[in-house]
C-alpha positions in Angstrom: 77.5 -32.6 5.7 74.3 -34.2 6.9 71.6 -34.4 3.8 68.2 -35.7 6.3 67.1 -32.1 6.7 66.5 -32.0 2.5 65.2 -35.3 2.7 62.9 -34.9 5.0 58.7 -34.0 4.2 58.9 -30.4 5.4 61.8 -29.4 2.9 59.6 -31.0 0.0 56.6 -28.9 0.7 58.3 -25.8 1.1 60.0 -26.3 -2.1 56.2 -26.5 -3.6 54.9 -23.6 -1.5 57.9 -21.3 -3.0 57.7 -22.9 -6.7 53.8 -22.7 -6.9 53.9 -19.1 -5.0 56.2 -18.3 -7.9 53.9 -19.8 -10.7 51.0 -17.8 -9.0 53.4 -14.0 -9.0 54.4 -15.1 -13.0 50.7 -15.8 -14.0 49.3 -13.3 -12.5 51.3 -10.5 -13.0 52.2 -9.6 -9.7 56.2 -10.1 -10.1 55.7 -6.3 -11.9 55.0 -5.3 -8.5 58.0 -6.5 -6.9 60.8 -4.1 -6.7 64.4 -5.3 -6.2 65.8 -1.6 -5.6 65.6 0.7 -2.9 63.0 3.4 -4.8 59.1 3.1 -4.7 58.1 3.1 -8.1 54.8 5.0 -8.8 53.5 4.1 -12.5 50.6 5.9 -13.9 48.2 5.4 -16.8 48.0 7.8 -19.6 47.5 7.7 -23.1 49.7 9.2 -26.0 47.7 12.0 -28.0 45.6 14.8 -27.1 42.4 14.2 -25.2 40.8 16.7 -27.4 41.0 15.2 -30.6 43.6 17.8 -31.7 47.2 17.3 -32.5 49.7 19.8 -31.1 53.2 18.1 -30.7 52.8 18.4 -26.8 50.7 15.4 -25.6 52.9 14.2 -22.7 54.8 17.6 -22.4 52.6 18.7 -19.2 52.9 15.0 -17.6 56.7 14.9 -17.9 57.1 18.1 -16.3 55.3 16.8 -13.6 57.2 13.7 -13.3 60.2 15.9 -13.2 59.6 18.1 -10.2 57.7 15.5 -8.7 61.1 12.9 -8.1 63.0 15.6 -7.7 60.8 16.7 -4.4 60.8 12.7 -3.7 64.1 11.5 -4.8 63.5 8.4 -3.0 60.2 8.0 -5.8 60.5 7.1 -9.4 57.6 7.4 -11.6 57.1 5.7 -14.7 54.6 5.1 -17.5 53.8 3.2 -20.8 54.1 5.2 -23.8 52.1 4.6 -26.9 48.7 3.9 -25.9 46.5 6.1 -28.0 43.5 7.6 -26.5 40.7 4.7 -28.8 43.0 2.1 -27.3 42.9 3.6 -23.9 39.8 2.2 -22.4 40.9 -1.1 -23.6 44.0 -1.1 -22.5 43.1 -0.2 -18.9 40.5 -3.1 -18.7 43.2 -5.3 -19.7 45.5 -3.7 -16.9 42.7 -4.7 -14.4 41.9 -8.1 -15.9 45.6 -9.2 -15.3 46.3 -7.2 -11.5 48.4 -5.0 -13.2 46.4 -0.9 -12.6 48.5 1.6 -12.6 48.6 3.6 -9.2 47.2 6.5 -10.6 45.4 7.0 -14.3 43.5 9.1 -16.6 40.1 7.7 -16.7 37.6 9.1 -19.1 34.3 10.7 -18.7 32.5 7.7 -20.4 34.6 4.9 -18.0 34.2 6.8 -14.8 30.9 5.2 -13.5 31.9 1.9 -15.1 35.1 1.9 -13.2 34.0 3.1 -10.0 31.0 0.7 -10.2 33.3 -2.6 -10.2 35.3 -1.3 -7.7 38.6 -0.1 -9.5 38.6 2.9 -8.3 40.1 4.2 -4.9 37.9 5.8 -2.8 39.3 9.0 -2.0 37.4 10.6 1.0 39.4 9.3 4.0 42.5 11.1 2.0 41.0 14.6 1.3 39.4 14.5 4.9 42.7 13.6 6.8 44.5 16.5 4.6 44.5 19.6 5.5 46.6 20.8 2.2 44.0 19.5 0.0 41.3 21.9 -0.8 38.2 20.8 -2.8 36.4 24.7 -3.5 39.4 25.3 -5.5 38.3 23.3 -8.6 35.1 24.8 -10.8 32.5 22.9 -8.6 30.7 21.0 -11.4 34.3 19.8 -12.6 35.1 18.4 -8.9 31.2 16.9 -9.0 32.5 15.1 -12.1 34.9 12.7 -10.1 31.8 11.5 -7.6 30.0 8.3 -7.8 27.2 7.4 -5.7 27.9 10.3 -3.0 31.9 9.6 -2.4 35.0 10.8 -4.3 36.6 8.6 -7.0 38.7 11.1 -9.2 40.5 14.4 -9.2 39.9 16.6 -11.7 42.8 17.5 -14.7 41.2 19.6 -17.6 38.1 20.5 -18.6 36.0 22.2 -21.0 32.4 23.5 -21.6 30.4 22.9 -24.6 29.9 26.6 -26.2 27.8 28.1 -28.7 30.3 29.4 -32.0 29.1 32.5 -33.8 30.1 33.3 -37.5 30.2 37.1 -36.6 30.7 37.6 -40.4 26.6 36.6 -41.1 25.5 38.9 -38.3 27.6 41.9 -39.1 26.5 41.5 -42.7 22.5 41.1 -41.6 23.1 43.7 -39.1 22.3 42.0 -35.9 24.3 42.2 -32.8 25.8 39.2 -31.2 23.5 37.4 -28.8 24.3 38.6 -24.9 25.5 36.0 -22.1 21.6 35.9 -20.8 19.8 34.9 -24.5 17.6 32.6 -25.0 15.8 29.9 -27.2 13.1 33.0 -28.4 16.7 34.9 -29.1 18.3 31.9 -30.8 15.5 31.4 -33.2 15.0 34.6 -34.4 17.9 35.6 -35.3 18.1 32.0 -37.2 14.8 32.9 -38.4 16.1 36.1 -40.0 19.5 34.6 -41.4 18.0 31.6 -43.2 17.7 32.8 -46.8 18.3 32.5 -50.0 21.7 34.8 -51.1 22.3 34.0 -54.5 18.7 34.1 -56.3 18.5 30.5 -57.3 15.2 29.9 -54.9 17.2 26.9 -53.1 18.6 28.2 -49.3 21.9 28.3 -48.9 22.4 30.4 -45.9 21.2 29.0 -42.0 20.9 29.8 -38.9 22.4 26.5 -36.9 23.7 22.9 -37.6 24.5 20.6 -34.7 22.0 21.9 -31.8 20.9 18.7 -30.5 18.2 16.9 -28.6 21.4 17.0 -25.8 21.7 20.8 -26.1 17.6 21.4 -25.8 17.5 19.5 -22.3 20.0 20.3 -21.2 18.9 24.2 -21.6 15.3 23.8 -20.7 16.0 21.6 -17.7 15.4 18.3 -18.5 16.9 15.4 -15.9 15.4 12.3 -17.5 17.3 9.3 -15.4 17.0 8.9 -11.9 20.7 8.3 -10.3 20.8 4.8 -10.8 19.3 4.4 -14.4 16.7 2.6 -13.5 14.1 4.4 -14.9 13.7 7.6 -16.8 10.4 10.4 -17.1 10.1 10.9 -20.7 6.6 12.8 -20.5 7.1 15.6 -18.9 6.2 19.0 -20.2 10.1 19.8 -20.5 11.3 17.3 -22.4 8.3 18.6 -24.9 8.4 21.8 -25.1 12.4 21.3 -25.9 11.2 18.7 -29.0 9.1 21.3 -30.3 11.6 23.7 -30.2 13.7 21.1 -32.1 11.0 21.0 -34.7 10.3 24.3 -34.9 14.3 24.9 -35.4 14.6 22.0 -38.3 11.2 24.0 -40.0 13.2 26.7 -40.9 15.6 24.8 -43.4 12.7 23.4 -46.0 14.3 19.9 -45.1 17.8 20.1 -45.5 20.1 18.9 -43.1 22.3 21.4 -42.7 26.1 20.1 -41.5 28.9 20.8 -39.9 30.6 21.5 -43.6 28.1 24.4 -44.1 29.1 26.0 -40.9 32.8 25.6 -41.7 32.7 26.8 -45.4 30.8 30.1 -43.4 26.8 29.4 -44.1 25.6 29.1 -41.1 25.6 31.6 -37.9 25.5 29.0 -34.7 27.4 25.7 -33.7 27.3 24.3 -30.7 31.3 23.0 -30.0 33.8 22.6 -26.7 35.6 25.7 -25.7 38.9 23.4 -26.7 38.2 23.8 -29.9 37.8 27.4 -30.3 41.1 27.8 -28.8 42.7 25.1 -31.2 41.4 27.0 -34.2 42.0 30.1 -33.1 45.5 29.4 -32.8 47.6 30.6 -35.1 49.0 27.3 -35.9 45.6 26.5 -36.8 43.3 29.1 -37.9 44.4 28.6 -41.7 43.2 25.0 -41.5 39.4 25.6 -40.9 36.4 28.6 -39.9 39.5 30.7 -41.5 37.1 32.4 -44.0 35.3 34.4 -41.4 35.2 35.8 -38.2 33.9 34.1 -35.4 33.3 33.9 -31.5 31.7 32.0 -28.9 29.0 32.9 -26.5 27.0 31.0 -23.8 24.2 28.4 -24.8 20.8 29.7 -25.0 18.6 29.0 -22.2 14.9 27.1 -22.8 11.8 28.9 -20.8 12.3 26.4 -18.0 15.9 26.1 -17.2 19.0 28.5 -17.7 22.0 29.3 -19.8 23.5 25.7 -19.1 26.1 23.4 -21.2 27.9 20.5 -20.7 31.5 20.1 -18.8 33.7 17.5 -20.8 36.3 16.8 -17.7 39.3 14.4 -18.0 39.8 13.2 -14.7 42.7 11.4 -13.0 41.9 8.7 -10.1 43.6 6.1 -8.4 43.7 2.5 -8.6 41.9 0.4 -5.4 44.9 -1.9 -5.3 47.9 0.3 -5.2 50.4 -0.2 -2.7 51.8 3.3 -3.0 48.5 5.4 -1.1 50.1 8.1 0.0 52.5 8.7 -2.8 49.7 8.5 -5.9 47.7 11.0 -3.6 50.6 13.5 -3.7 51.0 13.1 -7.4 47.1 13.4 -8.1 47.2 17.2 -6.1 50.4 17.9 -7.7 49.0 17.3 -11.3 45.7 18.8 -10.4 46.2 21.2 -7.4 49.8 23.0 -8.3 49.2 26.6 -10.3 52.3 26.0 -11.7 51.3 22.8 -13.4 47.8 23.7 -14.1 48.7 26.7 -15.8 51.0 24.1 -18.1 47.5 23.5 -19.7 47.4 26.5 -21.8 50.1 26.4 -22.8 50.3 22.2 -23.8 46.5 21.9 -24.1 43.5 23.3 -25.3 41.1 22.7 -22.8 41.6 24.9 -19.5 42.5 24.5 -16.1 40.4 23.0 -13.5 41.8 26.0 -11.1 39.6 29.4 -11.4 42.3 30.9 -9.7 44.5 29.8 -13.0 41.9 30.3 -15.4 40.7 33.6 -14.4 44.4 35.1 -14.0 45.8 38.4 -16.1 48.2 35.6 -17.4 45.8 33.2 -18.8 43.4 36.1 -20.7 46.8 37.3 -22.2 47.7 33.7 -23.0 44.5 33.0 -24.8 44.3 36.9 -26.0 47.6 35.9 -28.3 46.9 32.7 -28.9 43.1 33.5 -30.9 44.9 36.6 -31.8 41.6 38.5 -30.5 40.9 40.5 -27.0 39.2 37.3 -25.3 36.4 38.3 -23.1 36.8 35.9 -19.9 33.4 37.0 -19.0 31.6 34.7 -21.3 34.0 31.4 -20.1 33.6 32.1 -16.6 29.5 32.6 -17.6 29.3 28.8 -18.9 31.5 27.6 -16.7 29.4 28.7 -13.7 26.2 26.9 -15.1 27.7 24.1 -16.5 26.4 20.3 -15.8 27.5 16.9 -15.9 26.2 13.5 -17.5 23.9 11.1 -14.8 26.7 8.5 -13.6 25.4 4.8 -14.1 26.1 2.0 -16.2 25.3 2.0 -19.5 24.7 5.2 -19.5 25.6 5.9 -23.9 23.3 3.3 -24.6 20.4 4.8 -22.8 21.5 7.9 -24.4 21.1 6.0 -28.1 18.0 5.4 -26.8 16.9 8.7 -26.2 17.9 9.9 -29.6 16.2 7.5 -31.1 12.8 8.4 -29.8 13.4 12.1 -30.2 14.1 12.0 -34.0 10.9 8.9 -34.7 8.9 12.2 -32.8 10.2 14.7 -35.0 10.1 12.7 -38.2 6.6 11.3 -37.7 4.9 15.1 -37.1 2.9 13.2 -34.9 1.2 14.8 -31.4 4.1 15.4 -29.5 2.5 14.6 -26.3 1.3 10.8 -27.3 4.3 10.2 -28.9 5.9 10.9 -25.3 3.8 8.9 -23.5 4.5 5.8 -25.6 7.7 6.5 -26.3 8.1 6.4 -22.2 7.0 2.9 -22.0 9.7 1.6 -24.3 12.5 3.5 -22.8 11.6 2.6 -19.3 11.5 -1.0 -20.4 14.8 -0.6 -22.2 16.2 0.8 -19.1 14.8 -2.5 -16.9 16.9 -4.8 -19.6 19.7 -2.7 -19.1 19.9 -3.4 -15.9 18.9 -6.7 -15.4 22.0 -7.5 -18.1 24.3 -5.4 -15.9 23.3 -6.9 -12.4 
């Protein structure tokens, strides 16, 4: 046998080429990529408890029902995931997936990642897909919870479940003060009278122990009178208009009522107080039978739309848990059929109330005789669909930029040193503008 050819130059640096292409696929990861069977595998990214906060037994249940049908309409397609991964590791643990080249083809993102994600350029751009099929239909979502997956005018996410933020009504406090639940239409004047008129004393000891809300934040005032404080970027942020105090006053003239106690989320739960702002997902949780003995099970209660300001409308926000697909996938085509099946099918969608507690993303599923008889023995009550499809039409969705939470910290900030100091609310705004514009300016100059 004659040896020159492994002797020779060329032999020696292929040899290197293949060993150091072989260092390069350990250390970076890659070698996951490489399949040595004849199915694609599809792996997806999601985490192991329940996006809500609230344990059910079924986290994965709807997940692995889609994996199910989904190989068995693509045989030739196995999908796989990481189990484990709890939703406060989540975020982390996707970073990590990016950092080492190793995204899963499609994920779960979170509303407080999204802009993040799509900003560095993790996130597939999905436009030339839902332009090029003619299956995919976009008006089928709730619009605001479709809006949620954009970023800087293109399409980054699909999305999964959602849920507006709702105001909760111990019915047991207005039945006994003989006022009538607030309608679908009420507003701040509505809101504050009736807390105005429950706020007592009950017992005869002189101290208040009854109120009329806990948990109605600077958020919820804004949002109702129709404040937009950021521009789109985050780069700058109108703090003085007459919005933003008209909804601080309200605030203060709220927090007046109580004679300086802070009323909490306790006092609405042991039944002394009428209104709490909270996310439909958790009026269905606790008005499950499962859980109705475990908290708000001392009286009756309900939910009703948020109370509109005397400059914008009945709005709320939309919590929406999204699924998008990585930039570097090699599986396009496949993690775009998965993302419609998990957020398009009825069949799957309507998995949500029955796994879940948020609802569908799908009116058509949402508003269905099914659904209302779902949720109807669920709560145990005759749900009124009316008042979900009412906040869900006029609900709205956080700016999308960077850094968005801790212009929000911000915010808060300044709203509570204005309602603490009893100061002119108008100055206060104007100064207060300065330092969150040149918070704002850091932000961004650390970001860029």
């Amino acid at each position: 046998m004659d040896l020159t050819f492994f002797k020779t130059r060329r032999f020696r640096v292929g040899i290197s080429v293949i060993i150091a292409l072989a260092a390069l696929l350990i250390t970076t990861g890659q070698y996951r990529r490489i399949r040595f069977s004849k199915d694609m595998v599809l792996t997806v990214g999601v985490f192991s408890d329940n996006y809500w906060g609230i344990q059910n037994g079924h986290a994965n249940k709807i997940i692995d029902n889609a994996i199910l049908r989904f190989q068995h309409e693509h045989p030739d397609v196995k999908v796989e995931y990481e189990s484990g991964i709890m939703k406060a590791d989540y975020s982390e643990w996707l970073s990590e997936q990016m950092m080492n080249d190793t995204m899963p083809d499609v994920f779960f993102i979170l509303g407080g990642d999204f802009s993040t994600f799509a900003q560095i350029g993790a996130l597939k751009d999905l436009d030339n897909l839902i332009k090029r099929d003619p299956s995919f239909d976009p008006s089928a979502y709730y619009k605001t919870a479709y809006d949620s997956g954009s970023y800087a005018g293109r399409q980054y996410a699909l999305p999964y479940e959602c849920a507006p933020n709702m105001m909760f009504v111990n019915k047991t406090i207005l039945d006994r003060e003989h006022i009538a639940m607030p309608a679908r239409d009420w507003t701040w004047n509505d809101f504050y009278e009736i807390c105005r008129k429950v706020t007592k004393d009950t017992e005869g000891t002189g101290i208040i122990n009854q109120f009329g809300t806990c948990n109605y934040t600077w958020n919820d005032a804004f949002d109702a009178n129709g404040v937009s404080l950021f521009d789109e970027k985050g780069r700058s942020c109108d703090f003085t208009v007459r919005e933003v105090g008209d909804a601080i006053a309200f605030l203060e003239k709220l927090e007046g009522l109580n004679s300086g106690y802070s009323v909490s989320e306790r006092d609405f739960s042991q039944g002394n107080v009428v209104f709490q702002p909270m996310l439909f997902s958790e009026y269905r949780a606790y008005k499950s039978q499962e859980l109705s003995i475990k908290k708000y099970s001392d009286f009756e209660w309900e939910c009703v739309t948020m109370p509109a300001g005397p400059s914008g409308d009945n709005y709320s926000r939309l919590d929406t848990l999204s699924i998008a697909m990585s930039e570097e996938t090699p599986n396009q085509e496949m993690a775009w059929e998965f993302m419609k099946l998990l957020t398009q099918d009825q069949a799957i969608q309507a998995e949500i109330f029955d796994y879940s507690d948020g609802i569908s993303v799908l009116p058509s599923v949402t508003q269905s005789e099914e659904t209302i008889k779902q949720i109807a023995e669920d709560t145990g009550t005759a749900f009124n669909l009316d008042i979900l499809e009412s906040a869900m039409e006029k609900t709205i969705i956080q700016p999308r930029f960077r850094g968005y939470d801790n212009a929000l910290e911000e915010v808060g900030i300044a709203v509570r040193s204005i309602l603490d100091s009893k100061s002119n609310i108008q100055m206060e705004q104007i100064i207060w503008n300065r330092t969150l514009n040149n918070f704002l300016k850091s932000m961004q100059s650390q970001n860029s």
